[in-house]
N, C-alpha and C positions, 0 to 999 in steps of 0.2 A: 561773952554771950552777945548774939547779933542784937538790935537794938529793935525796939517791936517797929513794923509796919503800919500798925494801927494803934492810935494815940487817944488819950482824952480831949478831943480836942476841943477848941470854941464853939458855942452853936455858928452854925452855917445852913445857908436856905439853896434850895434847888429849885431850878428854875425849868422849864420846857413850853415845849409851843402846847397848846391845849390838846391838840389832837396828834399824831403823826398815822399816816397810811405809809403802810412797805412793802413789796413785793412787786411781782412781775404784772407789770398794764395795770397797775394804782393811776398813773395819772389819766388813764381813763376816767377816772372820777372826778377830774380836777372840775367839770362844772359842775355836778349833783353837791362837792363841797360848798362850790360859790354860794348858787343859791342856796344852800340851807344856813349861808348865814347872811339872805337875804337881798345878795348881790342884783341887781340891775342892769347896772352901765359898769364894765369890768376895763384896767389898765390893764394890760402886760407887758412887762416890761420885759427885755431879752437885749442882744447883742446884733449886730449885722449875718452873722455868721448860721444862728438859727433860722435869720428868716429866709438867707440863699439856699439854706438845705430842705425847705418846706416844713420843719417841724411845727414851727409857728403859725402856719395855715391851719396846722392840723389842729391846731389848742383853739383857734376862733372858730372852724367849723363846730367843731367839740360844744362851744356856748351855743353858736347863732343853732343847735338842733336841740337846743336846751331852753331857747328861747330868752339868750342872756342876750344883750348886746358886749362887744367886746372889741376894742381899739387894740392898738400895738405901738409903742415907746420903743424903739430900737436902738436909739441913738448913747446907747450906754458903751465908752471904749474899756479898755483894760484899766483895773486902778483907776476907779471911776471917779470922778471929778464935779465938785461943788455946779460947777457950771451943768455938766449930764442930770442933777441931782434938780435943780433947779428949770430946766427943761422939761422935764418931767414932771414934774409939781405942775406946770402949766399944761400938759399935754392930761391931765388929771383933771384940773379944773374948765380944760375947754369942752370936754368930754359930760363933767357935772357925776364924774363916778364915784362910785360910793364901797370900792374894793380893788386894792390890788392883789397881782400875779408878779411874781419872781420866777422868772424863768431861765436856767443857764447855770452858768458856774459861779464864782463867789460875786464877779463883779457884778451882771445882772442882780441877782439877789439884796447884794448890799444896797444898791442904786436903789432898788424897790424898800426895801426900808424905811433908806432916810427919806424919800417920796411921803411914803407912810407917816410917817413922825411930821410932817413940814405940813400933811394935810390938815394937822390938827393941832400947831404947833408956830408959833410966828417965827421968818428968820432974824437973822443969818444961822446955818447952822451950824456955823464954828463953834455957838454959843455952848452945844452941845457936846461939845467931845470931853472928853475925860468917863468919871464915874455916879450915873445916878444923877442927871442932870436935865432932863427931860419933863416937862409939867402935868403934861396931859398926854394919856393913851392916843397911837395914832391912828389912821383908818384899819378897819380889817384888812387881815395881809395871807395870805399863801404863796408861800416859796415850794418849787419846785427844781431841785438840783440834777443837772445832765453829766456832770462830772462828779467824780469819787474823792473828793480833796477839801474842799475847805470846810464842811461839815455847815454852810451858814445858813442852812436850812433851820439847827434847831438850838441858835444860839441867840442872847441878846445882846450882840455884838453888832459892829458897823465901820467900817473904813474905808473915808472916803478921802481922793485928794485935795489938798487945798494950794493949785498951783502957782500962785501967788506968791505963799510963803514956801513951795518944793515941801510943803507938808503933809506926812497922811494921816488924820487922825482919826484916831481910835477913843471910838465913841461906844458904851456901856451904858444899857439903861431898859430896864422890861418893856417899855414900849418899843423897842426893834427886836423884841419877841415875835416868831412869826405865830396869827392864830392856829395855823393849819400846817404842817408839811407834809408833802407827798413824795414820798421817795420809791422809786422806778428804776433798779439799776436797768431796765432792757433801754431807757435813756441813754449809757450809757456807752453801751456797744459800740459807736463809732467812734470813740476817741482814739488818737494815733499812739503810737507809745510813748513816744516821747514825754506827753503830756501826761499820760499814765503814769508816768514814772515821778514825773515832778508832783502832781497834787498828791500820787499815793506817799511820797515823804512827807509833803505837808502833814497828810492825815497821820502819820505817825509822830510828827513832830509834836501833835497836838495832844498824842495819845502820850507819849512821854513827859511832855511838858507839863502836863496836866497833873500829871502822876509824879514828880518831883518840885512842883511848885511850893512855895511854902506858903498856900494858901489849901493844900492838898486834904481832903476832908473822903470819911468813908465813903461817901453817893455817889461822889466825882468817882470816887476808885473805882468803880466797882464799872461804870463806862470806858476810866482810862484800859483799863487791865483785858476788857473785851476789844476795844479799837488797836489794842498793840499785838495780841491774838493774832484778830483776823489780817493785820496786814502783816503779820511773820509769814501767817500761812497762804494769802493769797494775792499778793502785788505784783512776785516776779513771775505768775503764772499770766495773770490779767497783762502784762507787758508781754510779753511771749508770744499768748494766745489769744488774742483782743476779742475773738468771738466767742472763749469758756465763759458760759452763763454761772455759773458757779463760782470763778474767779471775780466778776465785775458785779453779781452779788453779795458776794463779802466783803469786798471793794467798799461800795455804796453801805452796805451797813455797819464798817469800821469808820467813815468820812463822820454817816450820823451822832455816831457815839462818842466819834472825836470830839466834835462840836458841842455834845451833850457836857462830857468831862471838863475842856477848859473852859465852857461859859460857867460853870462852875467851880473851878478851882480856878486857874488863871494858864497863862501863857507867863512865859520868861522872856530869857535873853536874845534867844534866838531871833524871835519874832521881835521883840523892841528895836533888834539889829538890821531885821529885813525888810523894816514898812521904810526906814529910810533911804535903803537901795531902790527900794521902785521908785520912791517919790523925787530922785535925784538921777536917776540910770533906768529908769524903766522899767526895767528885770522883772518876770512876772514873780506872782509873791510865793506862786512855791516850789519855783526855780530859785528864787535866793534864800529859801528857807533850807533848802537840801544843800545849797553848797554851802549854807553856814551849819550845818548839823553837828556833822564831826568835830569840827573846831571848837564849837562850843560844848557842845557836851565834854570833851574834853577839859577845858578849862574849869566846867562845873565841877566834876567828879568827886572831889572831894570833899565838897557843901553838902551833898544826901550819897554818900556810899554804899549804906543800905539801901537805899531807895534805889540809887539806879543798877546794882546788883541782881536787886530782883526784877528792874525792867529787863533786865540780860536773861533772866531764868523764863520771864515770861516770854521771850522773842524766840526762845529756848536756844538759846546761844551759849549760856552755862550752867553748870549742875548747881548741887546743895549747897553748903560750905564757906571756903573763901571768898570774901567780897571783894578782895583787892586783886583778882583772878577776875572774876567775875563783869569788875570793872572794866578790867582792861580787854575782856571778850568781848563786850558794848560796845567801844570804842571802834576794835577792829571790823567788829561787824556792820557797821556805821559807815569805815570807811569802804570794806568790801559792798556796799550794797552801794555808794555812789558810784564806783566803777562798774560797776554791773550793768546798771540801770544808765550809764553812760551822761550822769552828772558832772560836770568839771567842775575846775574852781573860779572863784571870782574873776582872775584876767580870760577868764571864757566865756564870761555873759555880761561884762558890763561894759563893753562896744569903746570903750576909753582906754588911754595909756595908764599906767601905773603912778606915776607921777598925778595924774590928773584927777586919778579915783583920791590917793591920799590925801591930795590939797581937798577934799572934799569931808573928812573920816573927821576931823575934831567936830564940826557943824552936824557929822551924821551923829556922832557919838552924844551929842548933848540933846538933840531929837528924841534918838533912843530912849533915855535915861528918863525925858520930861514924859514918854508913853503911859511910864508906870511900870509895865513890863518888866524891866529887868529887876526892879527893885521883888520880886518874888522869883526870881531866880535862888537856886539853891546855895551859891555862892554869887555875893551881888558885888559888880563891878563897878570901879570909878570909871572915869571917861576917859581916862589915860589906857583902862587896860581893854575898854571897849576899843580904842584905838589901836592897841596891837594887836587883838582880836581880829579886826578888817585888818592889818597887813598881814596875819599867818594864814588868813584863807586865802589870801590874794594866790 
């Protein structure tokens, strides 16, 4: 007999932003939110990229007709950096504001964060990473996500670089709770595929991971199980068709639910595996999360059987029955949706020789493992097998 899905298990607490707004021109409201939780002098924080496209015009007209005042933080790159994190804290305090905006995709968001937390909070903020380590709640925060991928609108997650050490850590703590999210897939609408492609695996990464971590609890379930759903049924449509409103709606509301499941349950190996490809290769984080998918999930397979059996039934990739059938449908569908979606492997995105990435894989491997991350992987890996891990996706 299959082994149940749903266990007695230990109590566990759920977590979310106080509020979430969803649907089409939500962030229209993004300043009736501000001010109702008394906003003044307002940061936003964003990327270069929002503010060459005018969106971020639009979010300061948005206050200054609302009668907020509101500056603009731009200077946040990919895989944002102690340094980005710390500029901002100061572009926060020259200002004398008393709320932030996240605005963009995971790294604006994250950046806005740890900003958050540092306003209320002394550095360095290395001091903070790990789990549960944060003193004091930070400023009021509203994250508003323009991409369908890292869900970090409605998590109390944060990763940020620390280039120094080529570290990225992953920092856990209800204060980079956001108070507010506003989710907007018509946000959405201009991304290219490519990038479609890569954050909607993340978002499934998150929906899977979530859902076989062995931190896995019924509330998270019941997010992971709808975020693996909507991206069965709508990623390769939204890649296709980048202007189906219905595709890049369920897009955006499988990234939320991602976010909702592993700030909840946890993330695995995957991700332990990938925060140190960016921090050493750049690689965005969920560009290396989809070329490490298949690999790993493979290697896990046999840690939650059931578990990832029925993530196969729910992707609806296998029927009733067999779970070692069922497993092996997972997998392949894992690897047919990289080629699909036009994912390569590791010698395709980490701009280095082979030789160069491996003289790099024992330092990534012990990164990894010191995350946390893998250790709630379904099958947990030594650092020897994380290291053949990075040479079979190579």
């Amino acid at each position: 007999m299959d082994a149940p899905l749903v266990t007695l298990t230990p109590p566990s607490s759920f977590w979310s932003p106080r509020k979430i707004v969803v649907g089409a021109g939500a962030s229209g409201q993004l300043a009736a939110e501000a001010k109702s939780l008394g906003a003044r002098r307002v940061l936003i924080v964003a990327d270069r990229r929002l503010a060459e496209c005018g969106l971020l015009d639009r979010f300061v007209r948005l206050f200054a007709d609302a009668g907020v005042h509101a500056a603009e933080f731009c200077d946040v790159q990919p895989d944002p950096t102690i340094d980005n994190v710390m500029q901002g804290l100061a572009a926060l305090r020259r200002l004398d504001g008393d709320l932030l905006v996240g605005l963009g995709g995971g790294s604006p968001m994250d950046a806005a964060k740890a900003i958050a937390v540092l306003a209320a909070n002394e550095p360095p903020l290395a001091q903070y990473a790990g789990y549960d380590q944060v003193p004091r709640p930070g400023a009021p925060l509203i994250l508003v996500p323009t991409t369908a991928g890292t869900g970090s609108e409605a998590t109390r997650v944060t990763v940020i670089t620390d280039e120094e050490r080529s570290v990225k850590m992953m920092m856990l703590d209800k204060s980079f709770m956001a108070t507010t999210a506003i989710v907007d897939y018509e946000l959405s609408l201009s991304m290219p595929p490519s990038l479609t492609a890569h954050v909607g695996i993340d978002t499934m990464t998150h929906g899977l991971e979530a859902f076989v971590s062995r931190k896995a609890n019924p509330w998270a379930d019941l997010y992971a199980v709808s975020c693996l759903r909507l991206t069965a049924r709508h990623l390769d449509t939204a890649y296709r068709e980048p202007d189906n409103r219905e595709a890049r709606a369920g897009m955006m509301l499988a990234a939320t639910h991602g976010g909702l499941a592993f700030s909840n349950s946890s993330v695995a190996l995957v991700h332990g595996m990938s925060r140190p490809i960016g921090a050493n290769f750049h690689v965005p984080h969920g560009l290396s999360n989809a070329v490490l998918l298949p690999e790993v999930t493979r290697y896990s397979l046999s840690g939650a059987a059931a578990r990832y059996a029925e993530a196969a039934r729910i992707l609806g990739v296998a029927g009733p029955g067999n779970d070692e059938a069922a497993g092996h449908a997972l997998l392949s569908y894992l690897d047919e949706q990289n080629r699909r979606l036009g994912v390569g492997r590791l010698r395709d995105v980490v701009g280095v020789t082979q030789g160069e990435f491996m003289g790099k894989c024992e330092e990534m491997a012990d990164a990894a493992l010191a995350s946390g991350s893998p250790q709630n992987n379904p099958r947990v890996p030594t650092q020897a097998e994380i290291v053949e891990l990075y040479r079979r996706a190579w």
